[in-house]
Backbone as CSV, one residue per row, in Angstrom:
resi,resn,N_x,N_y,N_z,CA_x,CA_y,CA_z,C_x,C_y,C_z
1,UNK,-9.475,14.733,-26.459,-9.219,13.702,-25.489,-8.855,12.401,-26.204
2,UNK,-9.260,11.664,-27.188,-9.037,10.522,-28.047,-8.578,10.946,-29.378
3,UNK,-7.675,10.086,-29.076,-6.546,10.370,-30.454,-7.320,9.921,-31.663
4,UNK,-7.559,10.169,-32.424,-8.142,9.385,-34.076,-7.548,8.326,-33.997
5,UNK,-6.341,8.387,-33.917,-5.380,6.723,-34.401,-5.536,5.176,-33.408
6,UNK,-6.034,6.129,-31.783,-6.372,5.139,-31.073,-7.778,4.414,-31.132
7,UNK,-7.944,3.333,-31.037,-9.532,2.953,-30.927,-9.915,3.285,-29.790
8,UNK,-11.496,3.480,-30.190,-12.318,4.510,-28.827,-12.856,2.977,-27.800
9,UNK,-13.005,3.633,-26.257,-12.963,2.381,-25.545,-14.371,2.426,-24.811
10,UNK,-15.337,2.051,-24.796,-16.802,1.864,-24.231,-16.349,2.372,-22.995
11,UNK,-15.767,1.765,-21.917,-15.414,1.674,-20.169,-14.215,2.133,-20.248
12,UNK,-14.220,2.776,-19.565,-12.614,2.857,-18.079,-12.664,2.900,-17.193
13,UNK,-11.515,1.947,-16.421,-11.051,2.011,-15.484,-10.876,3.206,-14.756
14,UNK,-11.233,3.362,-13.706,-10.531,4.721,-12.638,-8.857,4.904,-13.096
15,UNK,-8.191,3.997,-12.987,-6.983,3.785,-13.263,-6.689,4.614,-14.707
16,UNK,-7.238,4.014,-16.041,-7.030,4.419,-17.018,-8.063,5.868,-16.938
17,UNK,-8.697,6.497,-16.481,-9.236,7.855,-16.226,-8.851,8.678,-15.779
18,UNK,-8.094,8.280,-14.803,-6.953,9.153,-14.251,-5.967,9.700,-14.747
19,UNK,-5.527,8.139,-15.608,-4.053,8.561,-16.685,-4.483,9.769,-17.794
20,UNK,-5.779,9.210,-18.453,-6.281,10.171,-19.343,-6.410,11.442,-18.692
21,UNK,-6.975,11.946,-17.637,-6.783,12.959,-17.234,-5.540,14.043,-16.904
22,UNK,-4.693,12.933,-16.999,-3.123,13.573,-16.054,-3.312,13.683,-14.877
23,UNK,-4.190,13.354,-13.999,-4.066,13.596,-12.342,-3.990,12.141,-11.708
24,UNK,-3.727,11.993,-10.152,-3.343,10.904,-9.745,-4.969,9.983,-9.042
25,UNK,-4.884,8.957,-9.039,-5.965,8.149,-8.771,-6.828,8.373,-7.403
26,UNK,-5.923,9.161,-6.639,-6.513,9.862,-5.548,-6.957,10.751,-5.828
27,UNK,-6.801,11.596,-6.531,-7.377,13.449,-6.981,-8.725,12.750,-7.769
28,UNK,-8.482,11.812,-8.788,-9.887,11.194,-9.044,-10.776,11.029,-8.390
29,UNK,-10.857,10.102,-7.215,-11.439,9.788,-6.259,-11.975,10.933,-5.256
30,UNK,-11.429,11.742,-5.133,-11.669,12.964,-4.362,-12.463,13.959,-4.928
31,UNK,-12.276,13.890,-6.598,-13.424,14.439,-7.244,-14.554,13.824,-7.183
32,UNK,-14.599,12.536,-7.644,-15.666,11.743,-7.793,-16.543,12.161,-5.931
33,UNK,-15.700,11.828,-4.920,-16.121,12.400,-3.921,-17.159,13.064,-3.487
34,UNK,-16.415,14.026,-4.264,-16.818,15.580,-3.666,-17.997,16.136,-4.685
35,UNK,-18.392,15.686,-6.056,-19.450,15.665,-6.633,-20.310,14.932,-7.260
36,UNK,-19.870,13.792,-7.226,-21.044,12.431,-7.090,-21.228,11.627,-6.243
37,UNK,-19.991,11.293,-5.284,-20.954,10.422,-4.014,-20.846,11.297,-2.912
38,UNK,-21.421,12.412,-3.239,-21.442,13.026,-1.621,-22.338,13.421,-1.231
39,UNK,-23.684,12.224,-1.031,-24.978,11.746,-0.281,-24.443,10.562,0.621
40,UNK,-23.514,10.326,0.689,-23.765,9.309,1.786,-23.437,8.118,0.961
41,UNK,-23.518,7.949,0.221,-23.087,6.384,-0.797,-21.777,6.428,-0.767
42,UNK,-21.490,5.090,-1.135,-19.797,4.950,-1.341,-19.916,4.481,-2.777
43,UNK,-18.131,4.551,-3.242,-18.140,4.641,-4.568,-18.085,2.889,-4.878
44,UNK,-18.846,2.818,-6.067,-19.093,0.920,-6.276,-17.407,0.720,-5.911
45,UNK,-17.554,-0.844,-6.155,-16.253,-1.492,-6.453,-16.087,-1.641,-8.024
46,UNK,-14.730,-1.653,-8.238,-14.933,-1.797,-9.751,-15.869,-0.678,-10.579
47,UNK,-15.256,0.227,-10.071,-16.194,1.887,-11.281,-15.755,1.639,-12.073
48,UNK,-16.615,1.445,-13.443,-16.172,1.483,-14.763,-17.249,3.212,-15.405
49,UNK,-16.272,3.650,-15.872,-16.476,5.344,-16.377,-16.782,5.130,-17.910
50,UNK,-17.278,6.320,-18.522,-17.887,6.599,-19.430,-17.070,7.713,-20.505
51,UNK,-17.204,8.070,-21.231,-16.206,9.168,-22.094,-17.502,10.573,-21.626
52,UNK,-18.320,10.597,-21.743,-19.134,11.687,-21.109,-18.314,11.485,-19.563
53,UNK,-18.730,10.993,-18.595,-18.084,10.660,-17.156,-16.870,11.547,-16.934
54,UNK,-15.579,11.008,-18.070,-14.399,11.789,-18.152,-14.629,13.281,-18.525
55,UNK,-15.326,13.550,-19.720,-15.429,15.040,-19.726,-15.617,16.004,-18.704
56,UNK,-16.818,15.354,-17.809,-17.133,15.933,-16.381,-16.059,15.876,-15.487
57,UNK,-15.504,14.918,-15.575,-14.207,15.180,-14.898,-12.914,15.862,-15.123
58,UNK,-13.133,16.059,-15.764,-12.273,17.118,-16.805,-12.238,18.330,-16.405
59,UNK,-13.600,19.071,-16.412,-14.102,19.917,-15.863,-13.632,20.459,-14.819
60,UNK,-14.214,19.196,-13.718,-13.744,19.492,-12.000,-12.867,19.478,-11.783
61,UNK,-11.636,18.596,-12.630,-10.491,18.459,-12.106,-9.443,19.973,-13.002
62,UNK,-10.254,20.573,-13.862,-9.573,22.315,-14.316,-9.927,23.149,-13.220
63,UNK,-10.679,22.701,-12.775,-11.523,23.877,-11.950,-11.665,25.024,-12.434
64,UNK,-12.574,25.008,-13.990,-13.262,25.557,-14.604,-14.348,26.525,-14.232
65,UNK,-14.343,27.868,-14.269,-15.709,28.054,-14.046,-16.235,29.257,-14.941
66,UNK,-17.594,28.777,-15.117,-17.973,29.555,-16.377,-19.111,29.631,-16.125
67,UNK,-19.604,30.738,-16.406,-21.081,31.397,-16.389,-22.168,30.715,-16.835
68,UNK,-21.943,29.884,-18.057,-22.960,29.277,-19.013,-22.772,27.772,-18.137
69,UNK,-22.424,27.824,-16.698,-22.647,26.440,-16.598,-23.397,26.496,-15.112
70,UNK,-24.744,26.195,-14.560,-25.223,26.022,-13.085,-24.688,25.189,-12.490
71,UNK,-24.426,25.498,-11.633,-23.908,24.355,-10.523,-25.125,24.402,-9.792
72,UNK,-25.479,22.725,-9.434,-26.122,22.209,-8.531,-25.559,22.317,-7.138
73,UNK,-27.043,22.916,-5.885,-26.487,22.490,-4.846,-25.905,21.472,-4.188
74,UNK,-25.035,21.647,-3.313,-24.481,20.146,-3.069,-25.536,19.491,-1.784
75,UNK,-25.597,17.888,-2.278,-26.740,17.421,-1.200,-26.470,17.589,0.359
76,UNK,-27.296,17.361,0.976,-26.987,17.251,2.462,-27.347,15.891,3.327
Protein backbone atom coordinates (compact mmCIF):
# COMPACT_ATOMS: atom_id res chain seq x y z
CA UNK A 1 0.00 0.00 0.00
CA UNK A 2 2.92 2.77 0.70
CA UNK A 3 5.45 3.25 -1.62
CA UNK A 4 9.08 3.33 0.25
CA UNK A 5 9.85 6.54 -1.72
CA UNK A 6 6.68 8.23 -0.42
CA UNK A 7 6.63 9.54 3.19
CA UNK A 8 4.22 7.60 5.44
CA UNK A 9 1.18 9.90 6.55
CA UNK A 10 -0.26 9.58 10.36
CA UNK A 11 -4.20 10.63 8.99
CA UNK A 12 -6.26 10.47 5.94
CA UNK A 13 -8.65 12.00 4.59
CA UNK A 14 -11.77 9.90 3.33
CA UNK A 15 -10.85 11.62 0.16
CA UNK A 16 -7.21 10.53 0.12
CA UNK A 17 -8.51 6.77 1.34
CA UNK A 18 -10.50 6.35 -1.24
CA UNK A 19 -7.86 7.35 -3.83
CA UNK A 20 -5.53 4.91 -2.05
CA UNK A 21 -7.97 2.37 -2.33
CA UNK A 22 -9.03 2.86 -6.04
CA UNK A 23 -12.76 3.07 -5.21
CA UNK A 24 -14.98 6.16 -5.27
CA UNK A 25 -15.76 8.26 -2.04
CA UNK A 26 -19.19 6.88 -2.02
CA UNK A 27 -18.23 3.04 -2.08
CA UNK A 28 -16.05 4.31 0.96
CA UNK A 29 -18.73 5.61 2.77
CA UNK A 30 -21.00 2.75 2.13
CA UNK A 31 -18.40 0.52 3.50
CA UNK A 32 -17.66 2.47 6.38
CA UNK A 33 -21.60 2.21 6.57
CA UNK A 34 -22.26 -0.98 6.41
CA UNK A 35 -19.46 -2.11 8.99
CA UNK A 36 -18.71 0.53 11.38
CA UNK A 37 -21.53 2.87 11.75
CA UNK A 38 -24.23 0.55 11.50
CA UNK A 39 -25.59 1.04 15.22
CA UNK A 40 -27.29 3.95 14.64
CA UNK A 41 -24.36 6.60 14.79
CA UNK A 42 -23.48 8.74 12.00
CA UNK A 43 -20.16 9.05 10.54
CA UNK A 44 -18.08 12.16 12.46
CA UNK A 45 -17.47 15.18 10.34
CA UNK A 46 -14.10 15.39 9.21
CA UNK A 47 -13.08 11.34 9.51
CA UNK A 48 -9.57 11.30 9.66
CA UNK A 49 -8.44 7.32 8.99
CA UNK A 50 -5.63 5.37 10.09
CA UNK A 51 -3.20 3.00 7.85
CA UNK A 52 -4.62 -0.04 10.01
CA UNK A 53 -8.37 1.71 9.18
CA UNK A 54 -7.32 1.44 5.35
CA UNK A 55 -6.19 -2.14 5.53
CA UNK A 56 -9.70 -3.00 6.88
CA UNK A 57 -10.94 -1.35 4.22
CA UNK A 58 -9.17 -2.96 1.89
CA UNK A 59 -10.53 -5.99 2.91
CA UNK A 60 -14.29 -5.00 2.60
CA UNK A 61 -13.89 -3.20 -0.27
CA UNK A 62 -12.10 -6.94 -2.11
CA UNK A 63 -14.73 -8.64 -0.68
CA UNK A 64 -12.39 -11.02 0.62
CA UNK A 65 -13.36 -13.97 2.32
CA UNK A 66 -11.34 -16.28 4.17
CA UNK A 67 -11.70 -18.84 6.69
CA UNK A 68 -8.95 -17.61 9.11
CA UNK A 69 -11.00 -14.51 9.49
CA UNK A 70 -14.57 -14.32 12.02
CA UNK A 71 -16.85 -12.07 11.13
CA UNK A 72 -18.69 -10.32 13.78
CA UNK A 73 -22.40 -10.22 13.99
CA UNK A 74 -23.78 -7.24 12.62
CA UNK A 75 -25.43 -4.96 15.47
CA UNK A 76 -29.06 -4.40 15.68
Amino acid sequence: MQNANKPFKQFYTEAEAAMLLGISLTRLRDLMDEHIFNDGTERPVGLRLQSPDIVLLRYWALGTVSPKVLLMPKRV
